[in-house]
N, C-alpha and C positions, 0 to 999 in steps of 0.2 A: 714514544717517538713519533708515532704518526702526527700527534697534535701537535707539536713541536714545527713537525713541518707544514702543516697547513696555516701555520701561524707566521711564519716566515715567507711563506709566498706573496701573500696582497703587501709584504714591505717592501719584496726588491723593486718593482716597477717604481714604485713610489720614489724611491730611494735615484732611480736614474731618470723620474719626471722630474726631481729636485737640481740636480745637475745639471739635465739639460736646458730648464730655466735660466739657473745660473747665468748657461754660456751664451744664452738670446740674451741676456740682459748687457753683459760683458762687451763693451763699447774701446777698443784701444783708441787714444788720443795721439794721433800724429802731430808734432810739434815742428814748426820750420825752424830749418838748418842754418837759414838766412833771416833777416826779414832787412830788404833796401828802400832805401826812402826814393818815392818816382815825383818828380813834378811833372804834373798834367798839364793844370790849369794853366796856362800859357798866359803870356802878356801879352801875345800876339792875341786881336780878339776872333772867337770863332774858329780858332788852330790850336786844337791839342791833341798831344805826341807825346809817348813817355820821353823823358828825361833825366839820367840817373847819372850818378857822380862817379867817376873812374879814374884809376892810377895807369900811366902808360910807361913801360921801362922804371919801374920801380920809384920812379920818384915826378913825373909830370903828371900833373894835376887837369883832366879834362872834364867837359861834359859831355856824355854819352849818349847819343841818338838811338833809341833801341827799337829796331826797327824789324819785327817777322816775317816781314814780307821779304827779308833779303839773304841769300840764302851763303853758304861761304866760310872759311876757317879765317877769314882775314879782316880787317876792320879798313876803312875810309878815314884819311885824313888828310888835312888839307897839305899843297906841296912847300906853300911857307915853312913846314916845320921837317922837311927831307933833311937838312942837315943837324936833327937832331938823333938821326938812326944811323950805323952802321952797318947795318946787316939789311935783309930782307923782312926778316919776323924780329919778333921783340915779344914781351908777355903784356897784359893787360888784367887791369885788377876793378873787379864791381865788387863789392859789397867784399866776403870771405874769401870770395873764390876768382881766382888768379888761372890766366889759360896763355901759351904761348901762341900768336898770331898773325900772319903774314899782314905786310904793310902794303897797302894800296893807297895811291895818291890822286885828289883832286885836284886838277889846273885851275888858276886863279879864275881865269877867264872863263871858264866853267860854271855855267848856274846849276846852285844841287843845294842839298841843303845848307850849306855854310850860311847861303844868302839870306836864310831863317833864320840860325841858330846861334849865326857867326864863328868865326877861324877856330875857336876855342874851342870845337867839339869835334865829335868823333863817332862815325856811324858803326854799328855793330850789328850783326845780325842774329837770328834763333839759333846756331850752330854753338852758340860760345855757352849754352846753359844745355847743349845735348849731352842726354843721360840725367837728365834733370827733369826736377815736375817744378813750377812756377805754376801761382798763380797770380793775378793783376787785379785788386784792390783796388780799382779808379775813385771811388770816392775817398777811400783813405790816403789814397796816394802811396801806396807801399807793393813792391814787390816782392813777393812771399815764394822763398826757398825750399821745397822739399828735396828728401833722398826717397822715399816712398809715398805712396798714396795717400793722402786725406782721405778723411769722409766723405764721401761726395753723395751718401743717401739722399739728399735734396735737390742732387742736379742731371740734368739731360745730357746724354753720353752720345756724342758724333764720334764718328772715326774717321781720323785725317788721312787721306789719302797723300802719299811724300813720293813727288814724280821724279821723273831721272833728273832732272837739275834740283834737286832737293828743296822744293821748294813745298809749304805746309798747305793741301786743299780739302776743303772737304763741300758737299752738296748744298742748294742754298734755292729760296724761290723769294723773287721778289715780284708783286702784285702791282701795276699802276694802269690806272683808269679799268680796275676790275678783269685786269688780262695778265694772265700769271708768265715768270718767266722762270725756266727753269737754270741753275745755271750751276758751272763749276766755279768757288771764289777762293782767291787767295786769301787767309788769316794775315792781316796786314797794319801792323801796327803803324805804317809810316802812311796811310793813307788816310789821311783827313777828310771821309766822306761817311756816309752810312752805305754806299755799295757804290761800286764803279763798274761799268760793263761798255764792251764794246758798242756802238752804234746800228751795227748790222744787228742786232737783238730787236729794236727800233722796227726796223723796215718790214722782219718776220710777225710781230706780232702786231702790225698797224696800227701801232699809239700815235695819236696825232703831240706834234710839237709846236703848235703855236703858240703855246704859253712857256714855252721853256727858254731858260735863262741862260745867254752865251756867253762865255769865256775864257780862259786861261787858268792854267794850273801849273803848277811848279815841279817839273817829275826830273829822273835824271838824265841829265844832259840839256834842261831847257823848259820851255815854256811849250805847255800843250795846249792846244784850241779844244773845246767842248761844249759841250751844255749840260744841266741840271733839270730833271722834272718830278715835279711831287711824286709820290709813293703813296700808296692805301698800308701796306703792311712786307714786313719781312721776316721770313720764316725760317730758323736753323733748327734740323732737327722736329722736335715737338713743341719748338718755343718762337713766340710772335714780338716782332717790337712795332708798335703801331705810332706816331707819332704824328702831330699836327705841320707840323715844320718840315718833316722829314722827306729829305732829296737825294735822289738816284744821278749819278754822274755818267754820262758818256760821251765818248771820246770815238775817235775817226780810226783808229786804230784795231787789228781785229787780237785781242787780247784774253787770255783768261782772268774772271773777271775778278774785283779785289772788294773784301770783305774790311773795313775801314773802323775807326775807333769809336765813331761817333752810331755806330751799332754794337759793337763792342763792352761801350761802358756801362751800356743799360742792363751787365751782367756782371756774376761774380764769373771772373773765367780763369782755369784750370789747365792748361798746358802739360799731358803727362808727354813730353819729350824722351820717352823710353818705350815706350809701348803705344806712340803716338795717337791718342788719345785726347777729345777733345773735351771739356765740362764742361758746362753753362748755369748759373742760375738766376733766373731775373731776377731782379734789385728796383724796388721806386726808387726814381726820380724826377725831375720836375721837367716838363716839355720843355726846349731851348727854341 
């Protein structure tokens, strides 16, 4: 008996180093629930915005401005098509998944984005995929549906801070002429910049502006005055996008600042909209 049992001691550990290998190896594969096809690449040149195909009231045929930076249960659409709703809300269909949605109307005379994208679309905001995880494929041009988390072993983990107007921010440093700014920015998929900031940032940290580039920008309600100046580098989290090209927007307005697409794309990015959660992975691509 005795030998019996010393003979059976050096197996068990064995027997549960075996197992617990196993389960370090044992990788589950999250597959999406969805996957929608986004157009980026815009015709417009130098302006890209997702753009995703959408059913409104069961049978009108739109395209979809999808825009995070707006926060809201209800979608934008122009007032040409008021007499096609009866009620207030109506439902709205992307990809699988169908959400009922209060209707908000842009006046003709109103510059917003129609004037981009024309009458045919329809703005939508991060709310319509809450309780959802997305992520944004920019070079594949697909937006990708989950119910639970991906892998994200490869990616850098920010936490979005979601303020009383629910809108998605989280921490952000952008660097020009060697003088850091630190900032709060909004995830903003309707902002065609690599970062936007207030002006008064400017005057704190004594970047000179002779070299910066004046003019106009399309926000809602109008045409905004500003200027653009190079960037050294822009920092989310533990990840850097450094680019040659690369310009900081500011405006006269004292705003919290917006985190734009053309920073954006230089990642795989992961939207956990449940546990508000943000993921990053850099991606090559080519300087623009």
């Amino acid at each position: 008996m005795k030998k019996s049992i010393l003979f059976l001691i050096p197996l068990i550990p064995f027997f549960v180093m075996c197992q617990n290998s196993n389960k370090k190896a044992k990788i589950v594969q999250v597959l999406p629930s969805d996957t929608i096809s986004m157009q980026y690449n815009s015709k417009y040149a130098n302006l890209n915005m997702p753009i995703l195909d959408g059913i409104v009231n069961d049978s009108l045929h739109f395209k979809v401005f999808f825009d995070t930076g707006t926060s809201g249960s209800g979608f934008a659409i122009s007032e040409s098509f008021k007499n096609l709703f009866d009620s207030d809300s109506t439902f709205v269909q992307i990809g699988k998944f169908k959400k009922q949605m209060d209707v908000h109307y842009y006046k003709s005379n109103q510059r917003s984005f129609l004037d981009v994208f024309g009458k045919n679309t329809i703005l939508v905001g991060w709310e319509f995929f809450e309780n959802k995880i997305i992520e944004f494929d920019f070079q594949n041009q697909h937006i990708l549906v989950y119910n639970e988390l991906p892998s994200v072993v490869e990616y850098s983990k920010i936490k979005i801070i979601k303020s009383q107007n629910s809108y998605l921010l989280i921490p952000a440093q952008v660097v020009i002429q060697g003088k850091t700014i630190e900032a709060t920015v909004l995830i903003d998929t309707g902002c065609n910049s690599f970062v936007a900031l207030s002006s008064n940032r400017i005057e704190k940290q004594g970047i000179d502006t002779k070299k910066a580039y004046f003019g106009k920008a399309t926000v809602s309600g109008g045409l905004m005055p500003g200027f653009s100046i190079p960037a050294d580098t822009i920092k989310i989290g533990d990840l850097y996008v450094a680019n040659q090209n690369m310009q900081v927007s500011f405006d006269n307005f004292s705003h919290t600042g917006l985190l734009g697409t053309k920073t954006l794309e230089n990642f795989s990015v992961i939207l956990d909209l449940i546990n508000f959660d943000l993921y990053l992975k850099k991606i090559e691509i080519d300087d623009k």
